[in-house]
C-alpha positions as CSV (number, residue, x, y, z in Angstrom):
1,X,-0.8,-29.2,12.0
2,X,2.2,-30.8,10.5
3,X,5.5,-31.7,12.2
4,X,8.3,-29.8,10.9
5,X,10.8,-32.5,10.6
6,X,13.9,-30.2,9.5
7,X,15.5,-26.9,10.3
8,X,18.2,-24.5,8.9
9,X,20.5,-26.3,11.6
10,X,20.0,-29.7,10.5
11,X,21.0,-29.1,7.0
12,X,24.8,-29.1,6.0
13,X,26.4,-28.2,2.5
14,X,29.7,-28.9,1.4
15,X,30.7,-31.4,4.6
16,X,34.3,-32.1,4.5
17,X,34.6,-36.4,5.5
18,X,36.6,-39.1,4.5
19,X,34.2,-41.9,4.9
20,X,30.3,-42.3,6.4
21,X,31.0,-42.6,10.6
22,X,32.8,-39.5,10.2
23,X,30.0,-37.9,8.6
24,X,27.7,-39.3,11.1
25,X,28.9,-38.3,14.1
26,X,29.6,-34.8,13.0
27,X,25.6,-34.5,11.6
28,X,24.2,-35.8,14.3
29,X,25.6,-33.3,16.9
30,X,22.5,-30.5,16.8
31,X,20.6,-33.4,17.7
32,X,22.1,-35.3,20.1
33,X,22.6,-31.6,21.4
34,X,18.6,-30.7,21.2
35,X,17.9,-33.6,22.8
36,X,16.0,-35.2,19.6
37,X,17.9,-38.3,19.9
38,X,20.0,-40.7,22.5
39,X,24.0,-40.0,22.3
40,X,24.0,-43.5,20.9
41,X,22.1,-42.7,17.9
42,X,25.1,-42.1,15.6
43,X,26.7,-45.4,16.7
44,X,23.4,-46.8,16.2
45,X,23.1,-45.2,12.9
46,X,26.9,-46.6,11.8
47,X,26.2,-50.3,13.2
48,X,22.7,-50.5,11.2
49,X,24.7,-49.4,7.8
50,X,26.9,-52.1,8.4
51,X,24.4,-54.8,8.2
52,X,21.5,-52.8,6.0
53,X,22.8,-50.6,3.6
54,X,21.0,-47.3,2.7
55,X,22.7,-46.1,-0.3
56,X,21.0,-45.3,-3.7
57,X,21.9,-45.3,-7.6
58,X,20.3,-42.3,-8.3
59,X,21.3,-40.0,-11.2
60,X,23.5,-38.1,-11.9
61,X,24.3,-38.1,-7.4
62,X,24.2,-41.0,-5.5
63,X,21.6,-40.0,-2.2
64,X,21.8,-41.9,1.0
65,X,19.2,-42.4,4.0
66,X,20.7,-44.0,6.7
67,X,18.2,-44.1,10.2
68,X,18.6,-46.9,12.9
69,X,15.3,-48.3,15.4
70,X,13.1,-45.6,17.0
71,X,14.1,-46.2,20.3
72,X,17.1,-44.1,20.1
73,X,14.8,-41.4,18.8
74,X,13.3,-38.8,21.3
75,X,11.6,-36.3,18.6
76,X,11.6,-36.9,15.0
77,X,13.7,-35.2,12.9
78,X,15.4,-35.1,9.2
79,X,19.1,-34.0,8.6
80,X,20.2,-33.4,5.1
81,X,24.0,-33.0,4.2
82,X,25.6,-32.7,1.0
83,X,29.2,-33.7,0.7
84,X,32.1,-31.7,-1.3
85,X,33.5,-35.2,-2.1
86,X,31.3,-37.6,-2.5
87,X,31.6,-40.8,0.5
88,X,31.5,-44.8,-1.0
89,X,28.8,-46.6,0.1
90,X,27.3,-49.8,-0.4
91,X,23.9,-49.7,-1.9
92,X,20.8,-50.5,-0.1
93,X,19.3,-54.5,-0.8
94,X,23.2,-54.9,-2.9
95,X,23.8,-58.6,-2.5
96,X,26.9,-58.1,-4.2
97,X,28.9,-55.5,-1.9
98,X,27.8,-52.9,-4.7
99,X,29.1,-49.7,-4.0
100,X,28.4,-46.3,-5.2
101,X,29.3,-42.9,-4.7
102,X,27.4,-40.9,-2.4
103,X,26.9,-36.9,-2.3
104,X,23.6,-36.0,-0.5
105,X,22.7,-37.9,3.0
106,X,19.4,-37.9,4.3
107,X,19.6,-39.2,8.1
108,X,16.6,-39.9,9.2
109,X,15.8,-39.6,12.8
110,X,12.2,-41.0,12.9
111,X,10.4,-42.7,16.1
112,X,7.5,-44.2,14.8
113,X,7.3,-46.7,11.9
114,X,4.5,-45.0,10.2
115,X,5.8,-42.1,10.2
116,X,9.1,-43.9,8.3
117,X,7.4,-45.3,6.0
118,X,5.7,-41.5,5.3
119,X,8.9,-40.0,4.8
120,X,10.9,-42.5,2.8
121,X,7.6,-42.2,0.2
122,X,8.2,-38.4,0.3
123,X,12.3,-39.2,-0.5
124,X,11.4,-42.0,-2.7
125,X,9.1,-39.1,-4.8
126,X,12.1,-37.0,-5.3
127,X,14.8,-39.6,-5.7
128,X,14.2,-40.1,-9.4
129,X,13.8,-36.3,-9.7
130,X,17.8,-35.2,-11.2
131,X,17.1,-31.2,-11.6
132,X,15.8,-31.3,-8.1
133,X,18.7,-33.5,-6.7
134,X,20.9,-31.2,-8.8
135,X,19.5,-27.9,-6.7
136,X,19.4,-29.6,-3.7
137,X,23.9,-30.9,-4.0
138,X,24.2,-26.9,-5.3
139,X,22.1,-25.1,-2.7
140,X,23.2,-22.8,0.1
141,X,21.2,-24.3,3.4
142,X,18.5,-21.8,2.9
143,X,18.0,-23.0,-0.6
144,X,17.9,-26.9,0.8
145,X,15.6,-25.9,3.6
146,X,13.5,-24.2,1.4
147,X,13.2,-27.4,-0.9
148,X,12.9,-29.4,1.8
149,X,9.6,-27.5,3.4
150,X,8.3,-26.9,-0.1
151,X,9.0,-29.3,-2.4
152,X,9.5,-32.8,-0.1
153,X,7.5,-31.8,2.5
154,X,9.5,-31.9,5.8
């Protein structure tokens, strides 16, 4: 049996932030609130960002998957937003301070290291994928959740 890693309440569309801790704190309410992570995680989540960058080039929207250590991680779990204005971020491995412009966040919530590694192949399969980044930046949540059990595999 497979985990089911996201649900209709961990998907947000057309978030309204100014800039990435905003948008992480607000996201990662259901979970702190389902107890799938430590009321640190968001802080943890910002921090790691700071020093490792999780933001990629992709075309035509810029996707980020931020995600901090396991141990702030009680069950795993996968929350995607899309933004109404997109956030700058820097991108991920930049040496530079590159920054681009980021409209779809996936925050990953993962406790095991495999099972990281499992889902950033799944996101990394669908990152050069533009129609399906396309429906995903357009879709209502039951649209996104549907793509996300289908077609990523969450």
């Amino acid at each position: 049996m497979t985990e089911v890693l996201t649900s209709e309440a961990n998907i947000f569309v057309d978030v309204e932030v100014q800039d990435f801790p905003e948008l992480i704190n607000q996201i990662a309410q259901p979970l702190i609130a389902d107890g799938d992570v430590l009321a640190e995680f968001p802080e943890q989540v910002i921090k790691r960002e700071e020093n490792f960058p999780t933001g990629l080039p992709t075309e035509p929207i810029g996707v980020a998957i931020p995600h901090t250590d396991a141990k702030y991680v009680n069950h795993n779990r996968v929350t995607i937003a899309t933004l109404k204005q997109p956030i700058t971020m820097e991108v991920m491995g930049g040496m530079d301070d590159t920054k681009i412009e980021v409209s779809i966040v996936f925050l990953l919530a993962l406790g095991q290291s495999n099972k990281q590694l499992n889902i950033l192949k799944k996101l990394m399969g669908i990152l050069p994928e533009a129609e399906l980044l396309e429906r995903i930046k357009t879709g209502s949540k039951e649209e996104i959740y549907k793509i996300a059990r289908e077609e990523i595999g969450l």
